[in-house]
Steps between C-alpha positions, in 0.01 A plus 500: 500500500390804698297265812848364578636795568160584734521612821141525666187406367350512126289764439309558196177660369122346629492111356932558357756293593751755411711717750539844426886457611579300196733728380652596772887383565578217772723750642240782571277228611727337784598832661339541834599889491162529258386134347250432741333832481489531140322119513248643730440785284438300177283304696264791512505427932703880572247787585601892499313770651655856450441918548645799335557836776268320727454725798478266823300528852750365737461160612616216750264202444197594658136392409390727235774683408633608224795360338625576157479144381331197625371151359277293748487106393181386542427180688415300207756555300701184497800722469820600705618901463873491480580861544814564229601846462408829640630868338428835589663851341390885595315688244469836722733529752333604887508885567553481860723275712460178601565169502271151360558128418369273275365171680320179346254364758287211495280238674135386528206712370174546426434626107526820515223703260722790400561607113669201355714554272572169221833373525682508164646108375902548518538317142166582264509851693110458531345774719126358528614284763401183359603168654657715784366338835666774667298845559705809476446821675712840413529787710090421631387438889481166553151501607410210776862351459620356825846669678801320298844447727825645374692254224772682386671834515629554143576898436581808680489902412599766682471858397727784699510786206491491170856411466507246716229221436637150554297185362614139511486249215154535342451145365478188738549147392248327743567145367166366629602594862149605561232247392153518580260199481082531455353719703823706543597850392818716439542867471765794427483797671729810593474609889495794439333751259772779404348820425478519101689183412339251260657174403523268172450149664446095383503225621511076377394217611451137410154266567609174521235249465474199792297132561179533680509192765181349464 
């Protein structure tokens, strides 16, 4: 009785014809506000990569740099990135004045050979990065990476004094906005490096299998 309430594709364990949704209402199922993200994430297709009071080098897309996250899709992967969520929080506040932003960027690039961090599976919560065809950097240079162009703008931080720090909204519903295809990659980065201020960041997205034309 649970497939005809459905929304999405079944999804079960390897060789099961079973969704893991099955006892989930037709209600929560048929809202767009979270449905289709919570059938992605059963589907085991939504990657995380994420850093505690990571201390960043300021960055703006260029080759080799150093963003605190990154995941490069490689050009066999026979998978879309959908980019879904990015969130950032300070852990140590800056010490001096000053002003950064937080800005997704993206575009073609050569695999970089920086420390790669395993992205962690959204549902099983799997940190060996297996069946991930994404490759996740955090907080590393992006060593022979190509210069990425600016995607999105998505946070801002300004320090005066002590009492008068002003942040915007820390978590950013992407949506899939940015997408990267094979041979693409997509980064998050702060501008610029406050003095003393480290950062709690993550970020989600989807790899959405396609056809090969043949």
């Amino acid at each position: 009785m649970a497939e005809l309430m459905k929304v999405g594709a079944n999804w079960g364990g390897v060789g099961v014809f079973q969704p893991l949704t099955a006892g989930i209402s037709g209600a929560q199922r048929v809202q767009d506000a979270h449905a289709r993200c919570l059938d992605a994430v059963l589907s085991g297709r939504v990657w995380k990569l994420s850093g505690v009071a990571l201390a960043p080098t300021a960055y703006v897309g260029a080759a080799g740099g150093t963003p605190l996250m990154a995941v490069h899709n490689p050009v066999n992967s026979n998978k879309i990135f959908s980019l879904l969520a990015v969130a950032v929080a300070g852990r140590a506040q800056a010490s001096a004045a000053g002003q950064t932003g937080l800005n997704v960027w993206s575009g073609p690039s050569a695999t970089p050979t920086g420390t790669v961090t395993n992205p962690t599976n959204a549902f099983s919560l799997n940190a060996s990065g297996g069946g991930a065809a994404g490759i996740g950097f955090l907080n590393t240079a992006l060593t022979g990476s190509t210069a990425l162009a600016l995607a999105l703008p998505i946070w801002d931080y300004y320090w005066a004094t002590a009492a008068g720090a002003i942040k915007s909204q820390g978590f950013t519903d992407i949506g899939g906005l940015v997408t990267i295809v094979p041979g693409n990659q997509m980064s998050v980065g702060l501008t610029v490096a406050l003095t003393s201020a480290t950062y709690d960041v993550a970020m989600y997205w989807e790899e959405v299998p396609f056809l090969v034309t043949i």
